[in-house]
MARBA-3410 file (N, C-alpha, C, O; in Angstrom, 1 decimal):
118
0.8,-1.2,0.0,0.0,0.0,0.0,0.9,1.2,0.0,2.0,1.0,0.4 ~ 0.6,2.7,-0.4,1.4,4.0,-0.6,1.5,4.3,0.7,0.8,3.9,1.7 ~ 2.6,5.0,0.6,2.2,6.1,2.3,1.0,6.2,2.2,0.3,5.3,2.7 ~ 0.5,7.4,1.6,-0.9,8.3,1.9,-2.2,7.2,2.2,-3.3,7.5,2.6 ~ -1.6,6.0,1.9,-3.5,4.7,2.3,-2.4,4.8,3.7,-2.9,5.3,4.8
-1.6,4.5,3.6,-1.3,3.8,5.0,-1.5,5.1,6.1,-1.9,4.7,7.2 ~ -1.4,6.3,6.0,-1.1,7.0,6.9,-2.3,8.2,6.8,-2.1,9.4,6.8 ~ -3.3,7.6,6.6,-4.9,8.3,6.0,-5.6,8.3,7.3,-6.1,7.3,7.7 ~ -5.7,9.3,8.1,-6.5,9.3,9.3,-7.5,9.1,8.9,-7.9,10.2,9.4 ~ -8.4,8.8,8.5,-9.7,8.4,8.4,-9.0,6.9,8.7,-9.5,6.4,9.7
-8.3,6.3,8.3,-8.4,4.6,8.5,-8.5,4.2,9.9,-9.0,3.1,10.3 ~ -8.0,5.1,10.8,-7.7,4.7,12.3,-8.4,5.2,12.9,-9.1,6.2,12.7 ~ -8.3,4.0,14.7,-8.7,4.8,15.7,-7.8,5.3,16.3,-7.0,4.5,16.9 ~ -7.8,6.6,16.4,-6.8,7.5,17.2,-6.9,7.4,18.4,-7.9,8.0,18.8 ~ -6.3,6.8,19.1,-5.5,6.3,20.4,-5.3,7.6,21.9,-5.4,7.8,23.1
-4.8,8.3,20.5,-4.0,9.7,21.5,-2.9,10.0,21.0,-2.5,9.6,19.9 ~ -2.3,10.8,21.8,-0.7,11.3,21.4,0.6,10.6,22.0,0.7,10.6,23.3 ~ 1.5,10.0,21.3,2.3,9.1,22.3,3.5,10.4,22.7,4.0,11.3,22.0 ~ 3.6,10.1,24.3,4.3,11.4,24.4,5.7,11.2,24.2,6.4,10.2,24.3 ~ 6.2,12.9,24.1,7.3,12.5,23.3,8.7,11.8,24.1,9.4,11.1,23.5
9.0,12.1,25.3,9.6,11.7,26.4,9.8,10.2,26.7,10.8,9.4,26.8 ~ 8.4,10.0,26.8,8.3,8.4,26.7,9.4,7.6,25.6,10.4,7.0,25.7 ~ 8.3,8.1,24.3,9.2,7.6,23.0,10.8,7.5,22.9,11.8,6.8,22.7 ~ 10.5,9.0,23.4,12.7,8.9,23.6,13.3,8.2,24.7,14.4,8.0,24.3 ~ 13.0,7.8,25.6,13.2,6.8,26.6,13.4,5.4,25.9,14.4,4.8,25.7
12.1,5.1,25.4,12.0,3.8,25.2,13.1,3.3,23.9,13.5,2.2,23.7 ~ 13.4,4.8,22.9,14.3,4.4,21.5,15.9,4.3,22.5,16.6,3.3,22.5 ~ 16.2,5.5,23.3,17.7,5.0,24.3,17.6,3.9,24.9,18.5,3.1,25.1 ~ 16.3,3.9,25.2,16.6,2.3,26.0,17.2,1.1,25.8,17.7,0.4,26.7 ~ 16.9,0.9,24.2,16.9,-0.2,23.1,18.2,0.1,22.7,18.5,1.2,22.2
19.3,-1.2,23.1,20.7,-0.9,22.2,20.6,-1.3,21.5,19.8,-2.2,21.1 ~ 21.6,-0.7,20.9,22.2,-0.8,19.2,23.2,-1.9,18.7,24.4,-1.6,18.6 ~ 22.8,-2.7,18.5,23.6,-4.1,18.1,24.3,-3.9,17.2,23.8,-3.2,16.3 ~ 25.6,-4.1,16.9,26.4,-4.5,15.1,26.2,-6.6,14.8,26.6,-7.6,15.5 ~ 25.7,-6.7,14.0,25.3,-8.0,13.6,25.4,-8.5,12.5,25.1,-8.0,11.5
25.9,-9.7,12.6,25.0,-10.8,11.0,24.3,-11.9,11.2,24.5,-12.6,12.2 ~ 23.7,-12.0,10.5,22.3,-13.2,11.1,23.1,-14.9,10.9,23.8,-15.3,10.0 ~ 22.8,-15.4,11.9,23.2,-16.6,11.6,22.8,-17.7,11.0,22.1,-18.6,11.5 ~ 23.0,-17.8,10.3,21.8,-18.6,8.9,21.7,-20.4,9.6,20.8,-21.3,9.3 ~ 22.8,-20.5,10.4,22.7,-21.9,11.0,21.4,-22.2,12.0,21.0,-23.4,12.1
20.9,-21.0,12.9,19.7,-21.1,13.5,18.5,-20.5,12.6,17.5,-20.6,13.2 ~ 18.5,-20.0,11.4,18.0,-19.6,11.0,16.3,-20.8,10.7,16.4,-22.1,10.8 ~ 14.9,-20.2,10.3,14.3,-21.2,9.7,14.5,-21.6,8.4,15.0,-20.9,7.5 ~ 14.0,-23.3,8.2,14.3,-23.3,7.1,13.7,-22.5,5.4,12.6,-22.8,4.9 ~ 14.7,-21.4,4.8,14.0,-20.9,3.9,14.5,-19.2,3.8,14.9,-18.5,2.9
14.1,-18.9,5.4,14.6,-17.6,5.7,15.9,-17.4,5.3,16.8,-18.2,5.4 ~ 15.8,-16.2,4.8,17.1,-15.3,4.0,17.8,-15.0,5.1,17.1,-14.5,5.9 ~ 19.0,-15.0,5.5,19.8,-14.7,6.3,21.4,-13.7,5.3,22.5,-13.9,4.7 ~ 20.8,-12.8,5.5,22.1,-12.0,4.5,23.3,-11.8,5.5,23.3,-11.8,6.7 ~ 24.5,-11.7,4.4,25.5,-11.9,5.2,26.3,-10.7,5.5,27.5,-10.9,5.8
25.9,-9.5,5.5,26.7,-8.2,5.3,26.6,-7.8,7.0,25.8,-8.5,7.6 ~ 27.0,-7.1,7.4,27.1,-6.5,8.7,26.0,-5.7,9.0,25.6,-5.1,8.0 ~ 25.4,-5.5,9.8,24.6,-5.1,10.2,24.5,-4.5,11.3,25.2,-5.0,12.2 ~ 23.3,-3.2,11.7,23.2,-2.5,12.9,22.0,-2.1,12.8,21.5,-1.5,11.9 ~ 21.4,-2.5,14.4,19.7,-2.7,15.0,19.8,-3.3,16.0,20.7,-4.1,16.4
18.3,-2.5,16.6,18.0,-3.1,17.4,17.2,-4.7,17.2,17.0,-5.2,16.1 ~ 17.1,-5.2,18.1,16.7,-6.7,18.3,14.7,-6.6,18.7,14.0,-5.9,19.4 ~ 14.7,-7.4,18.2,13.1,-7.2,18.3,12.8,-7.6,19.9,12.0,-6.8,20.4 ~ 13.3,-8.6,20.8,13.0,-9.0,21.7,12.9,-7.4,22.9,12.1,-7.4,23.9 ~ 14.0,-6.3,22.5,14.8,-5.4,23.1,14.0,-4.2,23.0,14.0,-3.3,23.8
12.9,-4.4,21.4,12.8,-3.2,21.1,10.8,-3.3,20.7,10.4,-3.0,19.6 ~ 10.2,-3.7,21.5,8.8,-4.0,21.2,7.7,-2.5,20.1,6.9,-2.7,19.2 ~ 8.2,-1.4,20.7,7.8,-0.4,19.9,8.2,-0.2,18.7,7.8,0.9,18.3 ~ 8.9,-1.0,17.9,9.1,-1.4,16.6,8.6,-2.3,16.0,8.7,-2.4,14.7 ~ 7.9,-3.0,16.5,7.1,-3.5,16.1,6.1,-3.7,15.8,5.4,-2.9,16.5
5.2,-4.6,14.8,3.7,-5.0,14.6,3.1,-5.5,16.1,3.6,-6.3,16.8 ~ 2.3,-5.2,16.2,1.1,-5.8,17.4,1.8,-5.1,18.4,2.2,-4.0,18.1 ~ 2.0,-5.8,20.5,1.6,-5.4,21.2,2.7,-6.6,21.8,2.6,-7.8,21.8 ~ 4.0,-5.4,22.5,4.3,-6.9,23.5,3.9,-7.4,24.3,3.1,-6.8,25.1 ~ 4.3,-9.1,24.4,3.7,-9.9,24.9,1.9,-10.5,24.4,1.1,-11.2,24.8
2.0,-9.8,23.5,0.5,-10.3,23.1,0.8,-11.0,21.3,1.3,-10.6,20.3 ~ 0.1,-12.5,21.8,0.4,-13.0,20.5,-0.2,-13.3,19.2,-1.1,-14.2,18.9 ~ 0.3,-12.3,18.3,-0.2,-12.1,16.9,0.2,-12.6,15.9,0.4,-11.9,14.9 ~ 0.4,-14.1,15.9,1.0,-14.8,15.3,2.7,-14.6,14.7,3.1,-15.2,13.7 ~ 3.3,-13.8,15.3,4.5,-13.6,15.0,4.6,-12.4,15.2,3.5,-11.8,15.4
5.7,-11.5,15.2,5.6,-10.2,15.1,6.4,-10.2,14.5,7.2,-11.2,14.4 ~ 6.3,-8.6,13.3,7.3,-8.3,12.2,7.8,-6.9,12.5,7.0,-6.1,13.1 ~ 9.0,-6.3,12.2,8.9,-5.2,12.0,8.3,-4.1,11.5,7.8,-4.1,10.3 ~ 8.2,-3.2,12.1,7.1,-2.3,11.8,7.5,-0.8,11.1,7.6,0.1,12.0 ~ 7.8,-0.5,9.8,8.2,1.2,9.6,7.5,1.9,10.0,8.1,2.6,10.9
6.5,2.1,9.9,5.2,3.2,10.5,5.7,3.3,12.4,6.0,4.4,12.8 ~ 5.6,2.2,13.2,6.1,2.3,14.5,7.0,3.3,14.7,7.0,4.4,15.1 ~ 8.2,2.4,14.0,9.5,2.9,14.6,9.8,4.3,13.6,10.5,5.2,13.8 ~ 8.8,4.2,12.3,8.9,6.4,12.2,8.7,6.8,13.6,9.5,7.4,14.2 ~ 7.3,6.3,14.2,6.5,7.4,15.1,7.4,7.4,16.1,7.9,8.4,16.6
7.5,6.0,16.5,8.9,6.6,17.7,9.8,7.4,17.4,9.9,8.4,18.1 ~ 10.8,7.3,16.3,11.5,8.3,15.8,11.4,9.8,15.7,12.2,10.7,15.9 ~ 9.8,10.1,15.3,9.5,11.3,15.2,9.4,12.2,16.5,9.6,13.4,16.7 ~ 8.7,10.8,17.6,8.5,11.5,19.1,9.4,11.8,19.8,9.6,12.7,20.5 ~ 10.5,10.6,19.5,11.5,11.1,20.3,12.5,12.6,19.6,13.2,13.2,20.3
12.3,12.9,18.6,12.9,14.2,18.0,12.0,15.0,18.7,12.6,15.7,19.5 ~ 11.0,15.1,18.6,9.7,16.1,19.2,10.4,16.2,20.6,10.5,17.4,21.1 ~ 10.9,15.2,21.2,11.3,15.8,22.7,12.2,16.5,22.9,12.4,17.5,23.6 ~ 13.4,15.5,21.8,14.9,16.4,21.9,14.5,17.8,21.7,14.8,18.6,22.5 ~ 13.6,18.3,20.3,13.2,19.5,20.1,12.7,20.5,21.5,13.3,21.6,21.5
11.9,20.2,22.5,11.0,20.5,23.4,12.4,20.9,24.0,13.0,22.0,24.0 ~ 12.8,19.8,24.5,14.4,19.7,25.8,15.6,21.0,24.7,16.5,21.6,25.4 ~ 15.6,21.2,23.7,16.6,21.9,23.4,15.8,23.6,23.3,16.5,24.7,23.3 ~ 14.8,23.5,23.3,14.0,25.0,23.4,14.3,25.3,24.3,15.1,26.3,24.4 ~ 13.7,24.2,25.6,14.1,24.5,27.3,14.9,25.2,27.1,14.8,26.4,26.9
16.1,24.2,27.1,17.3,24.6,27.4,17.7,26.3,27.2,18.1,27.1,28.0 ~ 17.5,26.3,25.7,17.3,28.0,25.1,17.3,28.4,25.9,18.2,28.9,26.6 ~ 16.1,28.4,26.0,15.1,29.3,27.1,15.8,29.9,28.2,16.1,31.0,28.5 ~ 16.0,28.4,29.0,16.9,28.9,30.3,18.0,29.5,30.0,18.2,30.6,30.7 ~ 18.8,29.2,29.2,20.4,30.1,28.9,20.0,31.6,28.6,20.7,32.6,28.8
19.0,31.6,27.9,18.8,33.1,27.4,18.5,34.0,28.8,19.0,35.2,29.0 ~ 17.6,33.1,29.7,17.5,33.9,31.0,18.4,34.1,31.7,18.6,35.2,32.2 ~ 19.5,32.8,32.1,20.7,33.5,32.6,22.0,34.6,32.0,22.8,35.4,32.5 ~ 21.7,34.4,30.8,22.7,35.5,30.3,21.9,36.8,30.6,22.4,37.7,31.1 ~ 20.4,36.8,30.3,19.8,38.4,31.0,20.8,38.6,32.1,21.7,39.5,31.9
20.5,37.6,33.6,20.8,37.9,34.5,22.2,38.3,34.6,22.5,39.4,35.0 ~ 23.1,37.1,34.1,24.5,37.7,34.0,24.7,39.5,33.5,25.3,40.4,34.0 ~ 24.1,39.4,32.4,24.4,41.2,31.7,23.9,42.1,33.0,24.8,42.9,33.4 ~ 22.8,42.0,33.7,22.2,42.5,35.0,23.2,42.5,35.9,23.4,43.5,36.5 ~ 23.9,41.6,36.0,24.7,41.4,36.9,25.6,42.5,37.2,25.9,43.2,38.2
26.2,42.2,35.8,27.7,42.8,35.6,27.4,44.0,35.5,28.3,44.8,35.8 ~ 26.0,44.7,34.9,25.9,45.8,35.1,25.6,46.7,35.9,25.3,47.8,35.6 ~ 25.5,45.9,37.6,25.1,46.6,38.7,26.1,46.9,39.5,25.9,47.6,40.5
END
C-alpha cells in the first residue's frame, strides 16, 4: 500500500498522542547491536544475508514492532510506521528539551548582563 493509504487518518482509531519523552526513553533504551544473522539457527527458507549489520533486536525493542508486546499475533514483524513514530516523538522531545534549554540560557545570560551591570 502508498504512504498516503497507509497514513490516512480516516483509516484509524486514534489512540491519543504518544508522548514524546516516553518515546525517547523507550528508542535509548533499546541498544544498538552491530550483527549478521546466523543462517545456522536460522528457519528453514529464511534469507539470512550476510553483510554486517546495525539494530536493534526485536526481543529489546517492542515499539518497533507490529502488534503489542507480549501479546500474540501470530509472529511479530517489524514495523516502519512504529519505529517512524517513535523516531519522530522522540525528535519532538529532543526539540521540546533543546527549546528548554534555550530558554533557560537566554535567562541566565539576562541575569548575567544584569549582573555585571550593577
Amino acid at each position: 500500500t502508498s504512504w498516503g493509504a497507509a497514513s490516512l487518518g480516516a483509516w484509524k482509531n486514534d489512540l491519543g498522542i504518544l508522548d514524546p519523552h516516553e518515546a525517547l526513553l523507550a528508542v535509548v533504551q533499546a541498544p544498538t547491536h552491530r550483527f549478521t544473522y546466523n543462517a545456522a539457527v536460522m528457519p528453514p527458507g529464511q534469507w539470512a544475508p550476510k553483510a554486517r549489520m546495525a539494530g536493534v533486536f526485536a526481543e529489546e525493542a517492542p515499539w518497533a514492532m507490529h502488534g503489542e508486546a507480549g501479546v500474540d499475533n501470530g509472529g511479530m514483524a517489524f514495523s516502519q510506521i512504529n519505529s517512524f513514530g517513535y523516531a519522530r516523538a522522540a525528535i519532538q522531545a529532543l526539540y521540546e528539551d533543546l527549546q528548554a534549554a534555550r530558554a533557560e540560557i537566554a535567562g541566565l545570560n539576562t541575569t548575567l548582563k544584569a549582573l555585571k551591570g550593577a
